[in-house]
Each structure stands twice: as C-alpha cells, then as structure tokens.
C-alpha positions as CSV (number, residue, x, y, z in Angstrom):
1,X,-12.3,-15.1,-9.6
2,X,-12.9,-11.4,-8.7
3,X,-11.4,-9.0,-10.2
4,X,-8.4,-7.3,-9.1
5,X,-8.8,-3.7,-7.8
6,X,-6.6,-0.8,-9.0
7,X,-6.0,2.5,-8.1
8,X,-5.4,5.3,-10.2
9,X,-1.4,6.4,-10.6
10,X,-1.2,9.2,-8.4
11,X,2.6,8.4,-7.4
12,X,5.0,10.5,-8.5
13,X,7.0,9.0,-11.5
14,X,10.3,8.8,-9.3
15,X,8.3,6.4,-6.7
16,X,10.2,3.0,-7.0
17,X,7.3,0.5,-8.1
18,X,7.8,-3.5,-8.9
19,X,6.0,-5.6,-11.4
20,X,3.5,-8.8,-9.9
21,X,6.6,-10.5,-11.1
22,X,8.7,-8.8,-9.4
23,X,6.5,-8.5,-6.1
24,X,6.4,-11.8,-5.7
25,X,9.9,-12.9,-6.1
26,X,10.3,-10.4,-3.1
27,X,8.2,-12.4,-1.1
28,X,8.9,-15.6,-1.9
29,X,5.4,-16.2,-3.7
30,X,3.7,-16.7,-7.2
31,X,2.4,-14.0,-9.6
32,X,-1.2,-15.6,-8.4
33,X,-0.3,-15.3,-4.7
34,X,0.3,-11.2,-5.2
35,X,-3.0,-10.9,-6.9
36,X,-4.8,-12.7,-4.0
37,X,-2.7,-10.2,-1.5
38,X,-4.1,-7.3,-4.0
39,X,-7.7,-8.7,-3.9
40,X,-7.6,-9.3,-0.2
41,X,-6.5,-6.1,0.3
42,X,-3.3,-6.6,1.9
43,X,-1.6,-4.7,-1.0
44,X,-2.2,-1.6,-3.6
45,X,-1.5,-1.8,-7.0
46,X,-1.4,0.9,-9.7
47,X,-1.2,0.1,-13.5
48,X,1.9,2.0,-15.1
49,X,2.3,1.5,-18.8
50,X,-0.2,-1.0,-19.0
51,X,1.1,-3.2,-15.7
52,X,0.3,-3.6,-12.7
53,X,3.1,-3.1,-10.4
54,X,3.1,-2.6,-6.8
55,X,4.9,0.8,-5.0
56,X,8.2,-0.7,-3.5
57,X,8.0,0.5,-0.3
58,X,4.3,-1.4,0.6
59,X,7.9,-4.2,0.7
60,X,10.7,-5.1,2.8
61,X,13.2,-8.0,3.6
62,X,10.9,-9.7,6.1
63,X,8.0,-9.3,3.4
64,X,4.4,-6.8,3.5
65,X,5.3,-3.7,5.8
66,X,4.1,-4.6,8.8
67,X,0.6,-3.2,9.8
68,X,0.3,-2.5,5.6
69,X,-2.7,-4.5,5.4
70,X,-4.4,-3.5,8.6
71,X,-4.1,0.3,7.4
72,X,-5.6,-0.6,4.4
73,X,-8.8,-2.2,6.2
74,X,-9.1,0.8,8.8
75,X,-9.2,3.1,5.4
76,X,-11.7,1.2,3.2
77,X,-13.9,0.7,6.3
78,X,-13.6,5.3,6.4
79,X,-14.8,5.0,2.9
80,X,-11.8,6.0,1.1
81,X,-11.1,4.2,-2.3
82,X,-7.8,2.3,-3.4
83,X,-6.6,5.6,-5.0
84,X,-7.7,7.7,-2.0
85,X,-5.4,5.4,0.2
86,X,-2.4,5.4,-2.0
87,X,-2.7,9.2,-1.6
88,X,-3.1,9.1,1.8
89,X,0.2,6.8,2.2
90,X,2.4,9.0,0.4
91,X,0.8,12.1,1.5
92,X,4.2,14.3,3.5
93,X,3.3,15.0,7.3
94,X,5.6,16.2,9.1
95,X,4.6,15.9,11.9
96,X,4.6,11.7,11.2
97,X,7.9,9.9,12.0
98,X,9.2,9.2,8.6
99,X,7.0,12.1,6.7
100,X,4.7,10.2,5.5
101,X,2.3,7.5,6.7
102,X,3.7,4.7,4.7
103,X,7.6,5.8,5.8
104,X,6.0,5.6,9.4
105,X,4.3,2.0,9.2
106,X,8.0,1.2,7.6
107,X,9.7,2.3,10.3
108,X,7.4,0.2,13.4
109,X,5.1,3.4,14.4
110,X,2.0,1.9,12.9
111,X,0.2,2.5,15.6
112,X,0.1,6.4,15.1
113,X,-0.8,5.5,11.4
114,X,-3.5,3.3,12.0
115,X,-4.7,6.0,15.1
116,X,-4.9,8.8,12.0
117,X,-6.4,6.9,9.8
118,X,-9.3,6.0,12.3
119,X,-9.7,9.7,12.8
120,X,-10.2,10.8,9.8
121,X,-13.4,8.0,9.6
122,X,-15.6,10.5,12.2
C-alpha cells in the first residue's frame, strides 16, 4: 500500500478540519475508504497534532465538493505539491465568487477554478 501524501499545515488554526474518522462518517465510508480518496488524490490532508484530518470545507451534504478532485489533478499536473495546493485553495481572491478558490468550487463555479488553475501551468 502506498503511502499516504500530506501537506504541510499552512491553514490557519481557525480553519474547521475533521479527523479520517470523522471524514468518513461524512461520507458515508470507512477510515480506509478516506485514505484511498487521499492517495488518489481526490482529497488533501494535513497532520494537526499528530492526525491527519482533512479541511472541512474539501466536504458537503452531497459528499467531496464537486470538481475537488479534478482541481487537484489540473494542479499536480502544473507541478504544484500537496501543500502548494492547499495554499492555493485558501488563498483570498477577490475577484473569485466566494474569495477563494475552494469557496468558489463550493458554490458550482468550478469552472473558473479549474480555468485558473490551468493558467497558472504556462
């Protein structure tokens, strides 16, 4: 099994995270099933105090934000590592819907996310 990757903690400390645990009761899956999203590249985890938890808002009711995952891809294929995505996603622009990139994928303009993030590959 490969290992699981991890950025470094570059959320603020008042950015709402949730444990594997946690993650995966949101989404109706196992502990194992999160660490295969997280290997996959689907989601980003952080370790906080020692655990790996996963920033809140990569969730919502229906599951993975919609167009999470595809984000992620379009990043790692520009070169940027796990912690220079989670920066990027939290990153305020104002001139994104929602501030930043991951309040815009939240709120169905993940389009415009996923156009930005191909631009900053060239």
């Amino acid at each position: 099994m490969s290992a699981i990757p991890v950025a470094d903690d570059v959320l603020g400390p008042d950015v709402p995270v949730l444990s594997l645990a946690e993650t995966g009761k949101s989404l109706g899956v196992s502990a194992n099933k999160v660490r295969q999203l997280l290997r996959e590249g689907q989601l980003i985890a952080v370790r906080r105090d020692g655990d790996l938890v996963v920033p809140a808002a990569f969730l919502t009711r229906d599951g993975v934000v919609k167009g999470l995952g595809g984000t992620i891809t379009v990043l790692e294929d520009a070169g940027f590592g796990r912690t220079e995505m989670l920066r990027w996603l939290f990153e305020q622009d104002e001139s994104l819907p929602g501030a930043t990139p991951i309040q815009a994928l939240r709120t169905s303009h993940g389009s415009e996310v996923k156009r930005r993030a191909q631009a900053m590959a060239f």
